[in-house]
N, C-alpha and C positions, 0 to 999 in steps of 0.2 A: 283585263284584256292582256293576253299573252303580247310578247314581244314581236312576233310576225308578226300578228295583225295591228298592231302600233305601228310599224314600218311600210306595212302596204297603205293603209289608212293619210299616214303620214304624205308617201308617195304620190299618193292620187289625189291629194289635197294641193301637190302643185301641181300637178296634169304633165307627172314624168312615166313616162315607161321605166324596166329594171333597167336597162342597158342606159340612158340616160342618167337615171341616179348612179350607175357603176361609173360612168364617165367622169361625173362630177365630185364623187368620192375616192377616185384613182386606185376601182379596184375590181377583179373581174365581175361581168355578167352574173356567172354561176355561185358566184359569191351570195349576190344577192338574193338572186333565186333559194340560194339554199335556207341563206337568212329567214327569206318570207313564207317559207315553208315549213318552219319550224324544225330544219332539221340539222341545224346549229347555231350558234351566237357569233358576233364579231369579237376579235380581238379589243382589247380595251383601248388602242391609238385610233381601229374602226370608230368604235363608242365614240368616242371624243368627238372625233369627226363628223358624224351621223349628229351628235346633241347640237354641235355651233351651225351645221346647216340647215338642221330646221328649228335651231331658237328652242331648243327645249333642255331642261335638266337633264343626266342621265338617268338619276333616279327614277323621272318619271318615265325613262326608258324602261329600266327594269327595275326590280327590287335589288335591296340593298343583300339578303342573302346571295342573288343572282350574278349580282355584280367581284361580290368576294371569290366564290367557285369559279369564274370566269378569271380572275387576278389570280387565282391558286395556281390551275390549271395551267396559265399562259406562264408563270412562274416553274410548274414544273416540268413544261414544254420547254423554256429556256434552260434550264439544268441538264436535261434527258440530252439537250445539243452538243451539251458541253461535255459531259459524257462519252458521246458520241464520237465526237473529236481524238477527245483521250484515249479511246480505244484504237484510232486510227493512229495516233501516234505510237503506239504503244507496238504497233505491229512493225513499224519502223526501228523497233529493237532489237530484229533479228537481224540488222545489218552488225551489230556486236560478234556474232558469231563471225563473222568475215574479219574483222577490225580486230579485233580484239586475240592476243597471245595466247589461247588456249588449248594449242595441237602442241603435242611432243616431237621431237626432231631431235633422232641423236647425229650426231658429229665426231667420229671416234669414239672417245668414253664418255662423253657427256652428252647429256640431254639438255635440250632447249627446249622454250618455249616459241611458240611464230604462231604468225597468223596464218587464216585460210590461203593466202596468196604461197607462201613460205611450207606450207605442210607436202609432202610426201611419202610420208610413212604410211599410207594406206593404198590402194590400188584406186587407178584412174578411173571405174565404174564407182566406187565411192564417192570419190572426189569431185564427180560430176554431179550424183544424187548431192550430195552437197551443196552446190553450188545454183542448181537447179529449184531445190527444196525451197533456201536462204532468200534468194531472189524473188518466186513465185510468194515470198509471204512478205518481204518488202512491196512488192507489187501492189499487192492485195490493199496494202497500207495506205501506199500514195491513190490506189484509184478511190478508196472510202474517202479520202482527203479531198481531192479533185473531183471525184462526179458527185454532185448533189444528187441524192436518191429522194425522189418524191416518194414512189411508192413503198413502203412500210415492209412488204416482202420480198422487194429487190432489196434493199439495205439488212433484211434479216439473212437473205440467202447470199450476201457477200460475207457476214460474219459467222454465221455455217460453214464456208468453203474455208474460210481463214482460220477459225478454232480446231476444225479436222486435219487441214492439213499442219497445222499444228502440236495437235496429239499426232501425228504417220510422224512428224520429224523426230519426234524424242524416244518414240519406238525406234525407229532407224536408227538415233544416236546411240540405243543403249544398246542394239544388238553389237550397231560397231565398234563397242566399246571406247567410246567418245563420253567419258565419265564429264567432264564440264563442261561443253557444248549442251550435253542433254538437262544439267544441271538449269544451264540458265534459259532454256527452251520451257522448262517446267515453270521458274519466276514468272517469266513472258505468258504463259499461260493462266498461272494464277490468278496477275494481274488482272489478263481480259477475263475471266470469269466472274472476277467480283467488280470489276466497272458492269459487269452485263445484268450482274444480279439487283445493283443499282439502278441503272435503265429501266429492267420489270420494275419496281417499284416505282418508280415516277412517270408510270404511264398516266398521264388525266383520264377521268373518270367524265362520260359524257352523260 
């Protein structure tokens, strides 16, 4: 007997409806519906839960294969987050570009180094693209950070807009001849490419 109809079985054997079992296991409706429907497993704290409420083994919830692909899964669910995260921090390293002594500044005979606040060596439409550019992709950073994205293609289309506007800045560095700016715009880039390539790989397998 598959795991759904264990669950419904289960269910109607105490005369709960789904929503009363979702109450009593502290987890939505649609949850269980999905469950009993076969058209996915609970997490393993679910599991737990579900085996002490109705007095049964997990195993004889599910098979012992079942159970492992379910721990993998939730396992590389937990990683894919952490990931996640990282990339969103990662975006927050383009406030380097502002902070950081990278613009030339001469002074009479010598050249300085300053930061984005300090530079003037280039024209105010620059400067602006600049600052504009810098910001919009710190932005991008704290909202991955701040808004929990449920759905799968609003979080892939925040990190689309962040890696393009990404690559437009280091083309823009290099036309303006901004040789270290564009340098470390390219790192930053690297970076989120191989945390991203990471991510595809630890998608769970349903």
């Amino acid at each position: 007997m598959e795991f759904s109809e264990k669950l419904q079985e289960l269910r109607r054997s105490k005369g709960l409806t789904q929503e009363e079992l979702a109450d009593d296991l502290f987890v939505s409706r649609a949850a269980v519906t999905k469950w009993e429907s076969g058209r996915g497993y609970p997490n393993i704290e679910s599991l737990k839960d579900i085996s002490k409420y109705f007095a049964i083994s997990m195993d004889d919830l599910l098979s012992s294969e079942k159970l492992i692909l379910i721990a993998e899964n939730e396992n590389k669910t937990n990683i894919k987050r952490l990931y996640d995260k990282l990339s969103s921090f990662v975006d927050l390293l383009y406030l380097l570009l502002i902070a950081l002594p990278i613009y030339s500044k001469t002074i009479g005979n010598y050249v300085y180094s300053v930061n984005l606040w300090n530079y003037g060596e280039t024209s105010k439409l620059n400067l602006t693209i600049y600052w504009v550019l810098f910001l919009c992709l710190v932005l991008l950073g704290v909202v991955k950070l701040v808004v929990k994205c449920s759905d799968t293609k609003e979080k892939s289309a925040l990190d689309i807009i962040s890696f393009a506007l990404g690559v437009t800045t280091v083309l823009y560095l290099s036309l303006a001849r901004e040789p270290y700016a564009a340098t470390i715009c390219v790192m930053i880039l690297l970076v989120k490419a191989l945390l991203q390539l990471k991510i595809v790989k630890l998608i769970p397998h349903h």
